[in-house]
C-alpha positions in Angstrom: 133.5 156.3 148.0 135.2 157.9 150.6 138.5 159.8 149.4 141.3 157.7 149.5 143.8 158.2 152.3 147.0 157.2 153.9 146.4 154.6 156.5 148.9 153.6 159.3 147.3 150.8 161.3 149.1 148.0 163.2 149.4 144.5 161.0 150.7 141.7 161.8 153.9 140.5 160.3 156.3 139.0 162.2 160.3 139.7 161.5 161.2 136.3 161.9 158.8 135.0 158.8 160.5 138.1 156.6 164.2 136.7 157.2 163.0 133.3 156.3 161.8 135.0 152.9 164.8 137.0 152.8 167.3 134.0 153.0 165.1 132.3 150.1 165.9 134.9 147.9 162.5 135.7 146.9 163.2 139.6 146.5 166.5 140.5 148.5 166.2 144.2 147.0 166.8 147.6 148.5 164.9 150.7 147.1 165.5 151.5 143.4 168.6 154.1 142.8 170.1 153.3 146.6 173.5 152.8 145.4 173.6 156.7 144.5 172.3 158.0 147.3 174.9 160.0 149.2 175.6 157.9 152.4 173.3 155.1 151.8 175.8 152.3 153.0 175.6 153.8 156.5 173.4 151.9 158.9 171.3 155.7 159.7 170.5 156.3 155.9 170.5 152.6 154.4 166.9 152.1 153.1 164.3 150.0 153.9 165.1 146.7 152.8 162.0 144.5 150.7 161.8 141.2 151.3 159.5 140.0 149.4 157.4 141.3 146.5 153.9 139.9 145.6 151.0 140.5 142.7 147.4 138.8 142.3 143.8 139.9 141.9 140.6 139.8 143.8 138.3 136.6 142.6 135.5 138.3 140.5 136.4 141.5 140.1 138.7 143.8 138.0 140.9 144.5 140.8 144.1 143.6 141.3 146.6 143.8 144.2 150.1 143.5 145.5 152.0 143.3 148.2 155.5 144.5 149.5 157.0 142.8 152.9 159.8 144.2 154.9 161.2 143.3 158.3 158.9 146.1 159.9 156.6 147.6 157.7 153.9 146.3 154.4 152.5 148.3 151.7 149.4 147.2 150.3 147.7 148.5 147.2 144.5 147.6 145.3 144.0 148.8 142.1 140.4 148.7 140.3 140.2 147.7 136.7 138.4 149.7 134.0 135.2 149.1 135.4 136.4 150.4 139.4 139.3 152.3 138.8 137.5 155.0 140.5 136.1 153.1 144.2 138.4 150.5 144.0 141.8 151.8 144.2 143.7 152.1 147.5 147.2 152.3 149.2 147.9 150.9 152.6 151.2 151.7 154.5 151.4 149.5 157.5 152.5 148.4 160.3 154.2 144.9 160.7 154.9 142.6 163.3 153.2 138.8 162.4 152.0 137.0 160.0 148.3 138.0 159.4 147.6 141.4 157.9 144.6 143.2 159.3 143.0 146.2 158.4 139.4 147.7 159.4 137.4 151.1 158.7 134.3 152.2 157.7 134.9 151.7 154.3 137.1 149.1 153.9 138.1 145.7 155.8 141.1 143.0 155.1 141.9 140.3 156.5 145.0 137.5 154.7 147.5 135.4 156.0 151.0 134.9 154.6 152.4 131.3 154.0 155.4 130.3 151.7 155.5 133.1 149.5 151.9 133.6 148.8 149.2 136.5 150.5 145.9 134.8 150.5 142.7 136.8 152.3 139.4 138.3 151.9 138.2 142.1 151.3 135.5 143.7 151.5 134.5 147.6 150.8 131.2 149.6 151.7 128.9 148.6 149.2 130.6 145.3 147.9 130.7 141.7 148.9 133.5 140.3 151.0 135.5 138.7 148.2 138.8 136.8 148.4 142.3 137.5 147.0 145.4 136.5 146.8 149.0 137.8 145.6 152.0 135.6 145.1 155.9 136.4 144.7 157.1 136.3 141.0 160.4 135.8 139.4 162.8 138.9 139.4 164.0 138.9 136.0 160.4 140.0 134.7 158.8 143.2 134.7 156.0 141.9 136.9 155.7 144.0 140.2 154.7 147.3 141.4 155.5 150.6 140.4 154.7 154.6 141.5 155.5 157.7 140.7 154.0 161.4 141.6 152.1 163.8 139.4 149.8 166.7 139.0 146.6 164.0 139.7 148.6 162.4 143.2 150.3 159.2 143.6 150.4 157.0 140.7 150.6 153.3 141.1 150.7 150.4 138.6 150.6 146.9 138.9 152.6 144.6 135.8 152.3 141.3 134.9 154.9 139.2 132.6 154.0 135.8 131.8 156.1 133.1 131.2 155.4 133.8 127.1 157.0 137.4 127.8 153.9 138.5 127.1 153.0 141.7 129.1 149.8 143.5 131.0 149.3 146.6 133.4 146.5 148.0 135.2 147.1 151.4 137.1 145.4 154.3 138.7 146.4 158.0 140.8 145.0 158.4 143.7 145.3 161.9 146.3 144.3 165.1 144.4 140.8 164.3 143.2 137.7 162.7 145.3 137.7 159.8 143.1 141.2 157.9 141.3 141.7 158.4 137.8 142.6 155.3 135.6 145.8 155.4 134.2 146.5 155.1 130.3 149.3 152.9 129.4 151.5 153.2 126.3 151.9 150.7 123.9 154.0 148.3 124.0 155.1 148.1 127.9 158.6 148.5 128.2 161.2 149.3 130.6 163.5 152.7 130.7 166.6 151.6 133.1 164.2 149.5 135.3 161.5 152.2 135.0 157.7 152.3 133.0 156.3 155.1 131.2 152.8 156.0 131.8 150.5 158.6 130.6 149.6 161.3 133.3 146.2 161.5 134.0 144.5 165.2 134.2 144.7 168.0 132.3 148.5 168.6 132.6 148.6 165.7 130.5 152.1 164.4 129.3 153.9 160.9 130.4 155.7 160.5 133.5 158.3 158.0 134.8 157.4 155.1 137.6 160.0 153.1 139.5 159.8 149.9 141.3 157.9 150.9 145.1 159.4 150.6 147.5 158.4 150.5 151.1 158.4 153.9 152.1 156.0 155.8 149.7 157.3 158.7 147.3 
């Protein structure tokens, strides 16, 4: 697979549909640590706002996504399993100004649609079936959602899941310094550090590093 990149195509998401998810309170969040940021209640350094946060799979696969929504701008992520950690795993900063998301190049092709709190679509990557997927908005309260952090190996991203037994999965991967993602090893038992998840680091540096909630403008 091609090495992953940064992509900044035009998608369709329109402003009007974010303020309706905004007013429902599905995730009415700024980025993580805002508050103590110096001048970040001034309209010139206040962050991007997320609107609404999303996680779900691709049918058949390993792979799961998720999906954050702001008034202007989406980020995307796909994250393969144990089994396509390696070809499957990709970050998407886009674009936004409707309510279909569309993405095309020679390797990879989305198309999904955004209705009442729930991303349904199809993908499809060189050398795979198209294959549909879909992400829905979770409660707040859990540790379900989607983290990153930077290391040594590139940008690390993680996907969590809580369930309504508190029970407690992750699947993650880093992507940027090496041809093909590395899978990232969790520790045992997930838990949150002030709103924050410990991973191990993948490469030879070794060693754990932090990840905080993602927001919509990448680390």
């Amino acid at each position: 697979m091609a090495h992953p990149k940064l992509c900044v195509p035009k998608v369709v998401l329109s402003v009007a549909f974010a303020a309706t998810l905004l007013a429902g309170g599905c995730g009415d969040d700024a980025e993580p640590g805002a508050a103590n940021r110096p001048d970040s209640g001034t309209l010139q350094h206040a962050p991007a706002r997320v609107l609404a946060r999303m996680v779900g799979g691709v049918e058949e696969t390993d792979v799961r996504v998720a999906l954050l929504i702001g008034a202007e701008k989406v980020r995307l992520y796909f994250c393969g399993g144990a089994e396509s950690y390696a070809t499957a795993t990709r970050w998407f900063d886009l674009e936004a100004d409707g309510e279909d998301v569309e993405f095309e190049d020679d390797t990879w092709r989305i198309h999904a649609h955004v209705l009442f709190h729930t991303l349904l679509g199809e993908v499809e990557r060189a050398g795979d079936a198209a294959r549909m997927f879909k992400a829905q908005s979770f409660d707040p309260a859990t540790l379900t959602g989607l983290y990153e952090g930077v290391a040594e190996c590139g940008r690390l991203g993680l996907i969590v899941t809580q369930d309504t037994d508190g029970n407690v999965t992750a699947q993650g991967a880093c992507t940027g310094a090496t041809e093909r993602s590395q899978e990232v090893k969790l520790i045992e038992p997930i838990t949150s550090e002030d709103g924050m998840i410990r991973v191990r680091t993948p490469g030879r540096a070794g060693g754990t590093t932090l990840l905080r909630p993602a927001g919509l403008e990448p680390l």
